[in-house]
C-alpha positions in Angstrom: 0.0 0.0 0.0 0.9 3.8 -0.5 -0.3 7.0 0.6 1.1 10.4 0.2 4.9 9.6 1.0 4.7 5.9 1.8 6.0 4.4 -1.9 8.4 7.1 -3.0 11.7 6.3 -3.1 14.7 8.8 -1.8 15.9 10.5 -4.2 20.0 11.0 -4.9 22.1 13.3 -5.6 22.1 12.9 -9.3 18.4 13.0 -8.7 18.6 16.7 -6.6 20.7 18.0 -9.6 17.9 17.4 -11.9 15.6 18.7 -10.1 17.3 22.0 -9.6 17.1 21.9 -13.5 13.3 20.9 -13.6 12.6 24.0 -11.1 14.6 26.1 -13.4 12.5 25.2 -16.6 9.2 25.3 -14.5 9.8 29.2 -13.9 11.2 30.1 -16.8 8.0 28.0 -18.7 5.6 30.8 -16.0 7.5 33.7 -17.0 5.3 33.1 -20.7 2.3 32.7 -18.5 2.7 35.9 -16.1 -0.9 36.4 -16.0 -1.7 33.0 -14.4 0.6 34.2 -11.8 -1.3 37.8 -11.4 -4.6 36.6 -11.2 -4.1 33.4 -8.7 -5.2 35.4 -5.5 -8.4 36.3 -7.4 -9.1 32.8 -8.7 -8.0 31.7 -5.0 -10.5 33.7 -3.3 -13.3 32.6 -6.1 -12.7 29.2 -5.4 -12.9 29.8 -1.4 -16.0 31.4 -2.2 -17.9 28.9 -4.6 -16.8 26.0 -1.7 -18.0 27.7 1.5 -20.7 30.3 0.3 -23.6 27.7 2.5 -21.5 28.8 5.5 -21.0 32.4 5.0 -24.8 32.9 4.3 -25.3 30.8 7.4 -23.1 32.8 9.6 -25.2 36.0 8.0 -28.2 34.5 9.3 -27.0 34.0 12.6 -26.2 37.4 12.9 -29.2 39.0 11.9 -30.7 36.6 14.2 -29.0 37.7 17.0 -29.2 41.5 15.8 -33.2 40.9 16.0 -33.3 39.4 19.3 -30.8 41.9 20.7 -33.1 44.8 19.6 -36.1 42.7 21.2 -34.1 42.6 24.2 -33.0 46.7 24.1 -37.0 46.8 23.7 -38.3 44.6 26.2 -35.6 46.2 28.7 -36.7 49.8 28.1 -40.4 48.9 28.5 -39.4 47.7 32.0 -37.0 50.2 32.6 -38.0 53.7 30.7 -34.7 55.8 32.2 -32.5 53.6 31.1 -33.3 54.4 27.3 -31.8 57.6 27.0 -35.2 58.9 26.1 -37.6 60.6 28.5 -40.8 58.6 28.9 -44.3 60.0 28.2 -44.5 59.8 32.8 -41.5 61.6 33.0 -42.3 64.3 30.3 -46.3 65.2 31.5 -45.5 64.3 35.5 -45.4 68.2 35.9 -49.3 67.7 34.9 -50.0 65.8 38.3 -52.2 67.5 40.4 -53.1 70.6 38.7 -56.5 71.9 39.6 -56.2 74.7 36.7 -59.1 74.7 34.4 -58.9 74.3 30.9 -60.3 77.5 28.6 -60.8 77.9 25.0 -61.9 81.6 22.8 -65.8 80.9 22.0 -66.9 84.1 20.1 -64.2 86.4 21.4 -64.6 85.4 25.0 -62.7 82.8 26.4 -64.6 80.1 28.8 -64.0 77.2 30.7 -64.2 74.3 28.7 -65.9 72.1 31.6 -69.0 74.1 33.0 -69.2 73.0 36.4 -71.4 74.5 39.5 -69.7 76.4 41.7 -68.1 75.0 45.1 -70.7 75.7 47.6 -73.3 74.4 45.2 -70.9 70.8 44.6 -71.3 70.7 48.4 -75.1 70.5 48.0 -75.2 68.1 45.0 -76.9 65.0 45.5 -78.0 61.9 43.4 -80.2 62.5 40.5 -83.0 59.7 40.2 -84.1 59.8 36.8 -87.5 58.1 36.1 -87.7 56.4 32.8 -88.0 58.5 30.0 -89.6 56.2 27.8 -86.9 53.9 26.4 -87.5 51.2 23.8 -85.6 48.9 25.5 -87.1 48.3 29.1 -84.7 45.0 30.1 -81.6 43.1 29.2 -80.8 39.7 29.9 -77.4 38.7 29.6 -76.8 34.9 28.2 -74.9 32.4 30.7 -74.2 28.9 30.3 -77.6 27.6 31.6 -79.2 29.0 28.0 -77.1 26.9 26.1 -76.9 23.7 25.0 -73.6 21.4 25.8 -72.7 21.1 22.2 -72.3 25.0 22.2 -70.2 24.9 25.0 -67.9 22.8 23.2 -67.5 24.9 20.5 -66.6 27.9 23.0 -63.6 26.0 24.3 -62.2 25.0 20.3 -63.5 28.0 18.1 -60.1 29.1 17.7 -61.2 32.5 18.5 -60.7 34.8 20.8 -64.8 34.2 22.1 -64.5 31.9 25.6 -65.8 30.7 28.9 -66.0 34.6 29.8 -68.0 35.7 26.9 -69.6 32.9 25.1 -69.3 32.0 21.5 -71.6 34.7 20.2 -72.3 33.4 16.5 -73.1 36.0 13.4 -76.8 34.9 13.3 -76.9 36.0 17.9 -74.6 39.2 16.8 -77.2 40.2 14.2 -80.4 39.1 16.5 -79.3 41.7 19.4 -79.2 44.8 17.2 -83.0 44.1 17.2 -84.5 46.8 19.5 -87.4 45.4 21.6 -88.3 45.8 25.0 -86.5 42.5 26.6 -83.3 42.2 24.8 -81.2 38.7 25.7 -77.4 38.7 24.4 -74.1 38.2 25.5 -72.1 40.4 27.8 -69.6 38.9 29.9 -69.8 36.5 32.7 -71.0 33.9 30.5 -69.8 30.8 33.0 -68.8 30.9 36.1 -65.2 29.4 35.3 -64.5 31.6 32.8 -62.8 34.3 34.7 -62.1 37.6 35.9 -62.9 36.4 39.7 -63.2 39.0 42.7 -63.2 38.2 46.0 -66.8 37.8 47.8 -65.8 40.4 50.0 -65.3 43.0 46.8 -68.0 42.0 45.6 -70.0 42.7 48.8 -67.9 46.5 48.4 -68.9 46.8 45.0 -72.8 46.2 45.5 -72.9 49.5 48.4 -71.9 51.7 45.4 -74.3 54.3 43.9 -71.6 56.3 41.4 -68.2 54.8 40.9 -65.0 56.1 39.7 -62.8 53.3 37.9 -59.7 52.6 36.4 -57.6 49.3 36.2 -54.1 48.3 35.4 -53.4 44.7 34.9 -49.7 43.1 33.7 -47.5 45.8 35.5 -49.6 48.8 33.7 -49.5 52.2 34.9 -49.0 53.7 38.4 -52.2 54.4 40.7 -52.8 58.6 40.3 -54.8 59.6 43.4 -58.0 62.0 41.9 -57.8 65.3 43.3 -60.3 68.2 43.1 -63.9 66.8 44.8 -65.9 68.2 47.3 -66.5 66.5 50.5 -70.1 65.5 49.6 -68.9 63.5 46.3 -66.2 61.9 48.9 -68.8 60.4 50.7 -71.1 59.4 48.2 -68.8 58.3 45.4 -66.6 55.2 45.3 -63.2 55.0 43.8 -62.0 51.9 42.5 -58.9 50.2 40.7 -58.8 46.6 39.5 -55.6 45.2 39.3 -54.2 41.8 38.5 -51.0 40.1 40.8 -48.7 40.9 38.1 -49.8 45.1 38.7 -49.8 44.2 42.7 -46.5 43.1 43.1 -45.0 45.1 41.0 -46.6 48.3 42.7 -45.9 46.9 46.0 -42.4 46.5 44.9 -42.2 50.3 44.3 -43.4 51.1 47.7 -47.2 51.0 47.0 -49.1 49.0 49.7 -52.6 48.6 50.3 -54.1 49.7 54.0 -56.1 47.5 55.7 -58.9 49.0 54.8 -58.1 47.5 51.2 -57.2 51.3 49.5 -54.0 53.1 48.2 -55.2 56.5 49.3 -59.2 56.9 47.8 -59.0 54.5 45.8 -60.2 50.9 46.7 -58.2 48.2 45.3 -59.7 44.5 43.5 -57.5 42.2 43.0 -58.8 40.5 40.1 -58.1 36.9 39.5 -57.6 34.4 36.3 -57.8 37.1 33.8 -59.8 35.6 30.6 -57.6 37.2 27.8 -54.0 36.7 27.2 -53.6 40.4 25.6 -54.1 42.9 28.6 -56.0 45.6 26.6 -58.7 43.2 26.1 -58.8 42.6 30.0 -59.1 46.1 30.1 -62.2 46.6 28.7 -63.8 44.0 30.7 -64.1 47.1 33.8 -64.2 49.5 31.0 -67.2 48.7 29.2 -69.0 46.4 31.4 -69.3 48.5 34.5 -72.9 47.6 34.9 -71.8 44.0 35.4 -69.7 45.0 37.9 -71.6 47.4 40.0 -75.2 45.8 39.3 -76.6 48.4 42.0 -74.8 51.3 40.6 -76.7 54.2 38.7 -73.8 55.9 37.4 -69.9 55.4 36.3 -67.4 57.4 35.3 -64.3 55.7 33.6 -61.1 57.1 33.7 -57.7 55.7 31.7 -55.1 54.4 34.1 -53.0 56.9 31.9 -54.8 60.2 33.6 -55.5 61.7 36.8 -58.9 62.3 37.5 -59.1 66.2 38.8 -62.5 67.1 39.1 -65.7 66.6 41.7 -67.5 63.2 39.9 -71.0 64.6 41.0 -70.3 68.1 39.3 -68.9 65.9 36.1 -72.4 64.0 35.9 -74.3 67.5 36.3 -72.4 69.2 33.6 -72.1 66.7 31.3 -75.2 64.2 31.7 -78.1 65.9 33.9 -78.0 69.2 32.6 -77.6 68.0 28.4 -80.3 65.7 29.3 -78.0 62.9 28.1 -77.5 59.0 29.4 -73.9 58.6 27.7 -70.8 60.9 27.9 -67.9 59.9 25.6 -64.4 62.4 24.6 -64.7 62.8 21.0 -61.4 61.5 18.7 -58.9 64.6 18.2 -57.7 64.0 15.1 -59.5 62.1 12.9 -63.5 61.7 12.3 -64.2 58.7 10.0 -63.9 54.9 11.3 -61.9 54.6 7.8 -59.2 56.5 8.3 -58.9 54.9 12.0 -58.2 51.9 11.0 -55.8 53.2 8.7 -54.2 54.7 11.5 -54.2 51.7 13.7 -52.4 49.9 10.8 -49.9 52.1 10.3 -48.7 52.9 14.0 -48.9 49.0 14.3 -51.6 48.7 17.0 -53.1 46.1 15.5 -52.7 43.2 12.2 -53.0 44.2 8.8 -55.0 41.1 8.7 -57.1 41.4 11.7 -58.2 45.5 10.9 -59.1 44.4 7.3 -62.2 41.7 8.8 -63.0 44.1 10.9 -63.6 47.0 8.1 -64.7 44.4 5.4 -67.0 43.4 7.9 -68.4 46.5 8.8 -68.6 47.8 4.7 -70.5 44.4 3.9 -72.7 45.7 6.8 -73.3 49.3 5.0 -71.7 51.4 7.3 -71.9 54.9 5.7 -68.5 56.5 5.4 -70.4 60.3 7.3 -68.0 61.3 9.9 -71.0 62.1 11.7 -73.8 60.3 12.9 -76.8 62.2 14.3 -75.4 65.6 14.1 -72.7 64.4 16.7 -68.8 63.3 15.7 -68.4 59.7 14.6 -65.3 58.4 16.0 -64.2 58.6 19.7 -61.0 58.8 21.8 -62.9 56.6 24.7 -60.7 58.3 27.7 -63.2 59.3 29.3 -66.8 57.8 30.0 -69.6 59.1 31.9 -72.7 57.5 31.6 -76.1 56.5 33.6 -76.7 53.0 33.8 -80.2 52.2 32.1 -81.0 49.4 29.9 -80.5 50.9 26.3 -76.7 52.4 27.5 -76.3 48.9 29.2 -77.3 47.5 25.6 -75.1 49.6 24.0 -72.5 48.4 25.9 -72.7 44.7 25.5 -72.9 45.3 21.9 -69.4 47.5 22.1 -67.6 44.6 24.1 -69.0 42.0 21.9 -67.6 43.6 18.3 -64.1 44.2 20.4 -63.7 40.4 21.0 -64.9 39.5 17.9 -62.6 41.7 15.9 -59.7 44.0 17.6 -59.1 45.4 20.8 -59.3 48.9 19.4 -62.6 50.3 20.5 -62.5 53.1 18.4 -62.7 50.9 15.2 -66.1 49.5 16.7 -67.8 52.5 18.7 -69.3 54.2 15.4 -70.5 51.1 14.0 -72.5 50.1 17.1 -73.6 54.2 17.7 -75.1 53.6 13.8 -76.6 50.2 14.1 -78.4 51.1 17.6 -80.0 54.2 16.3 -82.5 54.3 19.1 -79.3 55.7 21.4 -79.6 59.7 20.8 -78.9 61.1 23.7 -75.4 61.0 23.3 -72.9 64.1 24.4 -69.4 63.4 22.8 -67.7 66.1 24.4 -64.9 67.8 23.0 -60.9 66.8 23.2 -61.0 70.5 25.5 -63.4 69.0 28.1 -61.3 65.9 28.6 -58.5 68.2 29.4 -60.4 69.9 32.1 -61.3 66.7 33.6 -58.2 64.7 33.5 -54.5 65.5 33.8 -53.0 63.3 31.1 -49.4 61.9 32.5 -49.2 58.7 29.5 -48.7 55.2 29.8 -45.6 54.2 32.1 -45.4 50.8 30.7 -46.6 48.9 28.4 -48.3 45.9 30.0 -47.0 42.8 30.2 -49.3 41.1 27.2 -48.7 39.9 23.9 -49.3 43.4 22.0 -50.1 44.2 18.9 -47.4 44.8 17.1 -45.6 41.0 18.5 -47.5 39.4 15.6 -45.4 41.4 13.4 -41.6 40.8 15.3 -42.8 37.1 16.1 -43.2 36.7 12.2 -39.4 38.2 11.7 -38.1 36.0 14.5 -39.9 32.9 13.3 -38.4 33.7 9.7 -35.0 34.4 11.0 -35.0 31.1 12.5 -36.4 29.3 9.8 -33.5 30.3 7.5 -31.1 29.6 10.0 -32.0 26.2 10.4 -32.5 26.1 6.5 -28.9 26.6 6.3 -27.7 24.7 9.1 -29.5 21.7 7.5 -27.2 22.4 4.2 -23.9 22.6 6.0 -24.4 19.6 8.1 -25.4 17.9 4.7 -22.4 18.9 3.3 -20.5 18.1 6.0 -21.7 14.5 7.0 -23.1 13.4 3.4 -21.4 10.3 1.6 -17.9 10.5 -0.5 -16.3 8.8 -2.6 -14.3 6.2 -1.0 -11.2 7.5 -1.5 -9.4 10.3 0.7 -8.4 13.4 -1.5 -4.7 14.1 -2.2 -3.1 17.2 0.0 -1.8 20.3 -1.9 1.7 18.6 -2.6 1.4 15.0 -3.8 4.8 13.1 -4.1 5.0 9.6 -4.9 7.2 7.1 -7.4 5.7 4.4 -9.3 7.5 1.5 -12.3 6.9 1.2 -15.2 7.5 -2.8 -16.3 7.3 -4.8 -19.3 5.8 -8.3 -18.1 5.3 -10.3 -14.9 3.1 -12.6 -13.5 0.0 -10.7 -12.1 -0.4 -10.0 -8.7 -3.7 -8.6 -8.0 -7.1 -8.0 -9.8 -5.4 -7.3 -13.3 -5.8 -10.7 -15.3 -3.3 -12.1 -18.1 -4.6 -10.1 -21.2 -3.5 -7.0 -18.8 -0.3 -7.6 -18.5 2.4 -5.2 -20.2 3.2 -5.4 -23.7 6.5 -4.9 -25.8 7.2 -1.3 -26.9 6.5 -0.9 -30.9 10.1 0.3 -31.9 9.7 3.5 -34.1 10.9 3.4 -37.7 13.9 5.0 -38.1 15.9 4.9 -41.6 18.0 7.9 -42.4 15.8 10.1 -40.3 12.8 8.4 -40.9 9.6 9.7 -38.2 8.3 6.9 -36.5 6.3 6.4 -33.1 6.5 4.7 -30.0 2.7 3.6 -28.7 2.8 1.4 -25.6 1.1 -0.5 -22.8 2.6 -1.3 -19.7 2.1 -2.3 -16.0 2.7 0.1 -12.8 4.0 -1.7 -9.8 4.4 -0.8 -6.3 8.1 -1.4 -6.3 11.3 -2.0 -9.1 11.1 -5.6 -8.8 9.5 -7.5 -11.1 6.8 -9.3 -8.8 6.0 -6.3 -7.3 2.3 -5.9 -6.6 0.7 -4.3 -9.8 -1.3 -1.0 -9.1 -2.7 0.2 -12.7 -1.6 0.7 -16.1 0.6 2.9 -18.0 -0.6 3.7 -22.2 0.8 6.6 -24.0 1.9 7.9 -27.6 5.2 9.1 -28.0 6.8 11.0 -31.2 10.7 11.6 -30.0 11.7 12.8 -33.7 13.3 16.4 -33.5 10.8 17.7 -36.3 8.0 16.6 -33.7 9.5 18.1 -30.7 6.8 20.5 -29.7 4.0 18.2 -30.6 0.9 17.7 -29.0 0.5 13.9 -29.1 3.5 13.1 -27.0 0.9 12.0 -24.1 1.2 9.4 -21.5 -1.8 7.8 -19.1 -1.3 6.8 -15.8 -4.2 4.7 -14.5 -4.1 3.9 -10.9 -6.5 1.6 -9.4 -6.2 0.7 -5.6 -8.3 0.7 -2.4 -6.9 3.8 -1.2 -6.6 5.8 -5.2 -8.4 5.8 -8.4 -7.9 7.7 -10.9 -5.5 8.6 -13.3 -2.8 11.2 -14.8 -2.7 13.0 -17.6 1.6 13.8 -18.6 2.2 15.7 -21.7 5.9 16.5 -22.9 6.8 18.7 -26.0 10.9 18.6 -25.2 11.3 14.5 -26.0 14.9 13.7 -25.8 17.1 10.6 -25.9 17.9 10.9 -22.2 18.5 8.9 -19.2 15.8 10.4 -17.3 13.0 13.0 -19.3 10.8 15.5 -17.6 7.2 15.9 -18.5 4.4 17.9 -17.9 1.4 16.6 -15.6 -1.9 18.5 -17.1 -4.9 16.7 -15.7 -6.4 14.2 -14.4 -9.7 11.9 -13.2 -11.4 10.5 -9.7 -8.8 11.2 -7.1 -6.2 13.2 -9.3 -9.0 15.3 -10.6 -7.6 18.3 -11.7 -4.2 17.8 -10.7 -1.1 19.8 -12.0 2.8 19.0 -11.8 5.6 17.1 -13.0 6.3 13.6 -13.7 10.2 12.6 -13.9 11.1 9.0 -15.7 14.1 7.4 -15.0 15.4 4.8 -16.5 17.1 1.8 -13.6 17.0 -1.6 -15.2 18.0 -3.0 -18.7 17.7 -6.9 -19.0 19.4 -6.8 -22.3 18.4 -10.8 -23.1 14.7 -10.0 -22.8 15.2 -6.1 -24.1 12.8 -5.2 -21.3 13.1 -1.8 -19.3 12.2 -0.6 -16.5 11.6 3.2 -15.4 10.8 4.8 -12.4 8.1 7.5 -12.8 8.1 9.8 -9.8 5.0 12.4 -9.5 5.0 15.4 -8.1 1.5 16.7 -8.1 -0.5 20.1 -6.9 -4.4 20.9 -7.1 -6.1 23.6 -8.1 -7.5 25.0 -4.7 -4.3 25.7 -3.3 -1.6 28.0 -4.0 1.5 26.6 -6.3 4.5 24.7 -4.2 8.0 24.2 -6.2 8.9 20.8 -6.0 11.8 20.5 -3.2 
């Protein structure tokens, strides 16, 4: 057996000599080919290239992947941590607004009056409780669907609708969402509460709280949220008659008590009284949200009126002097802030699209939806402004604004959890609903002092579709690629192991013996066809011999050598002096390609190695014959061909 060194054969010092002389006719043979020399760093780093181009675009996936979740992490740690951005946060930029009792004006004709008309101190001292006797409503009673009116096949289908419809809210379907837009004087549809393992679960003893109250102030903050602002600016009479109250979660209780926060015995953080909410229904927070939000009359079954208030705001003004101005003395049953800056439900969800607070996807059922439904593109509906900013809600609790409602937290589960999408649709399909005030982004001002979000809460928001999708994709191609290197890598070879980038090695060239290995009889060497030579005559020498592993002449045979040789002067430069080495072992296959146009009657003769097949693919170099037996009674030769052999994807190396 050989390998790379194993079968050559030390050279001498006659040997050295002539290779001094080969190296000298190599380089002087380049200096005609100066441009293979110039552009070999080139063609180097092409081949490079071409061979590892599967791990360079797999290392450039890895990056971006880690550049994506590095920026998710920058993201998800200035969320939690506003100061450390760099940036100030909207808290820090509008907590100058905290506890300002100043009221808010605007210029109306020339004269320049409070936005929020409210009675004067001494009278807010005397305000009591309006009782309201029914002014005639269509709608006299709701009942609100639970479990018990459905069948068990129905609650199935609530726990597997792929929706975001549950055990909270029931599994409303189109046909029950069309049926409760019918006005009649017992309305039955779903509103919450649906099953008693469905969720948002208070205490018995807030619940016992909750049932004593006759007007309510409420906020919430669930996932971490927003800090508690304490309302400022009622009178003593509103103190006593109005109850303050914040639903939070565990996440938004630890996290305040963690900042020094804690609830009294008495179950309050200054006036307001705290629920601790339970088992949440919705994974996304906002949608928990609107649970206290729009559904205060689930809540507070006793109450007769509620004021909502953002957990971004501080509420600042007397709640009793709030329903007088903006309910009793408009003779209205629903007070909602009016959308600053845009009118048409249209151009919302435009909006929402583009500052990413909700899906493409999910906006475009919801408008298709609602234009399948004829929803008029007015950006006013009964004289009053379509769209809302839903900061702010004051309302009395009677049937049709209970209605109303229902039918607002229904369309937000079924579609998004943007409310402002919905509100004009359900204001325009409940046309009964007039007595609407949607007081203007001014009045909100006077009533609240806006101080922003703090956080964003700990849910999976709107625009995490969107990043998921680039992280999911990221990882896809990363394992794409992965897959194609470790194919590359562990898939099968040839059985052979490739030759390094300098390839020595000495073979014979023999007339005859008796076969060794695989090659049979009719293999076996033949005599060399002397060339005709009569006074200068051409002739040719075509041949066929063995190659052995060593100079004797039972040495193990290890291919074939065939070539054409024209050694006439006149064909010194030809093209058909070519020789074939054909190896065929367990460890090489292949063969050699040697081309010579300098033939000369010499002792030893240096060609030119210029391809080659299997494992000599492509291989460049030198082959040196040299003549070391002469068994002049059978006229049979034998010459040692040593190889010396490079490959294209490495640099040149002069033989040494």
């Amino acid at each position: 057996m050989f390998n790379n060194n194993s079968v050559s054969i030390s050279v001498s010092d006659d040997e050295s000599n002539d290779l001094n002389r080969i190296r000298a006719r190599t380089r002087r043979k380049r200096k005609k080919l100066s441009h293979r020399t110039t552009y070999e760093l080139p063609r180097h780093v092409l081949r490079l290239f071409v061979r590892y181009w599967v791990v360079l675009v797999f290392l450039l996936a890895v990056v971006l992947l880690v550049f994506e979740s590095t920026r998710i992490g920058i993201k998800s740690s200035v969320l939690k941590n506003p100061d450390s951005s760099g940036k100030e946060s909207p808290s820090k930029k509008n907590e100058g607004n905290l506890n300002r009792l100043d009221p808010t004006t605007k210029v109306i004709g020339g004269v320049r009056q409070r936005c929020l008309k409210l009675l004067p101190p001494e009278e807010l001292e005397h305000l009591d409780i309006l009782e309201r006797k029914d002014s005639g409503t269509p709608v006299k009673r709701v009942v609100y669907l639970t479990d018990a009116d459905v069948s068990m096949g129905e609650m199935k289908a609530v726990r597997g609708n792929g929706t975001r419809f549950n055990l909270f809210t029931g599994n409303q379907t189109f046909a029950e969402r069309e049926n409760s837009f019918q006005v009649r004087e017992t309305v039955s549809l779903h509103c919450g509460f649906f099953n008693e393992n469905g969720g948002f679960r208070i205490s018995d003893k807030d619940k016992r709280f909750m049932q004593t109250c006759e007007v309510v102030v409420s906020t919430c903050a669930f996932g971490g949220g927003d800090n508690l602002y304490e309302p400022i600016g009622m009178s003593k009479a509103s103190s006593q008659k109005v109850c303050y109250v914040a639903f939070w979660d565990e996440v938004t209780l630890a996290t305040q008590e963690a900042e020094g926060h804690k609830i009294d015995e008495n179950d309050h953080i200054g006036k307001w009284r705290i629920v601790i909410v339970k088992d949440l229904p919705f994974t996304d927070q906002r949608l928990n949200g609107k649970i206290p939000k729009m559904l205060a009359h689930r809540l507070f079954p006793d109450a007769k009126y509620s004021i909502w208030v953002d957990s971004k705001s501080q509420f600042r003004r007397d709640p009793l002097g709030v329903l007088d101005a903006l309910l009793w003395r408009t003779n209205s049953v629903l007070a909602i802030s009016e959308h600053g800056a845009r009118s048409s439900v249209y151009d919302e969800a435009k909006a929402v699209v583009k500052k990413h607070k909700a899906t493409p996807e999910e906006v475009e059922v919801q408008i298709n939806q609602y234009r399948h439904d004829k929803l008029p593109e007015d950006k006013r509906f009964n004289g009053k402004k379509a769209l809302s900013e839903a900061s702010v809600i004051v309302r009395e609790h009677t049937p049709l604004t209970n209605l109303f409602m229902c039918l607002w937290f229904n369309e937000v589960v079924r579609f998004t959890s943007r409310d402002q999408l919905s509100f004009p649709y359900v204001l325009w399909r409940l046309k009964v609903l007039k007595n609407i005030n949607m007081f203007p982004v001014c009045t909100r001002k006077d009533l609240v002092n806006s101080i922003g979000h703090l956080e964003t809460p700990l849910c999976i928001s709107y625009s995490s579709p969107i990043m998921l999708t680039r992280i999911i994709f990221l990882i896809a191609v990363a394992t794409a690629f992965l897959v194609v290197l470790l194919l590359a890598l562990f898939s099968p070879v040839p059985d052979y192991d490739p030759p390094g980038s300098f390839f020595s090695f000495s073979l014979y060239v023999q007339q005859t013996h008796t076969p060794s290995s695989s090659y049979s009889s009719r293999r076996s060497s033949q005599h060399i066809a002397q060339p005709h030579s009569h006074g200068g005559g051409k002739g040719a020498l075509i041949f066929r011999r063995t190659l052995t592993e060593g100079p004797e002449n039972n040495s193990r045979i290890v291919g074939k050598a065939e070539g054409f040789i024209i050694p006439h002067e006149d064909f010194a430069n030809s093209d058909f002096n070519v020789i074939y080495l054909t190896l065929e072992t367990p460890e090489y296959t292949g063969s050699v390609s040697i081309r010579s146009r300098d033939m000369a009657h010499k002792l030893k003769e240096v060609m030119e190695v210029v391809g080659g097949t299997g494992a000599f693919a492509f291989a460049r170099g030198i082959a040196m014959f040299n003549e070391i037996d002469d068994h002049e009674e059978e006229a049979v030769t034998t010459y040692r061909v040593k190889l010396l052999l490079r490959f294209p994807h490495t640099s040149h190396v002069d033989p040494q």
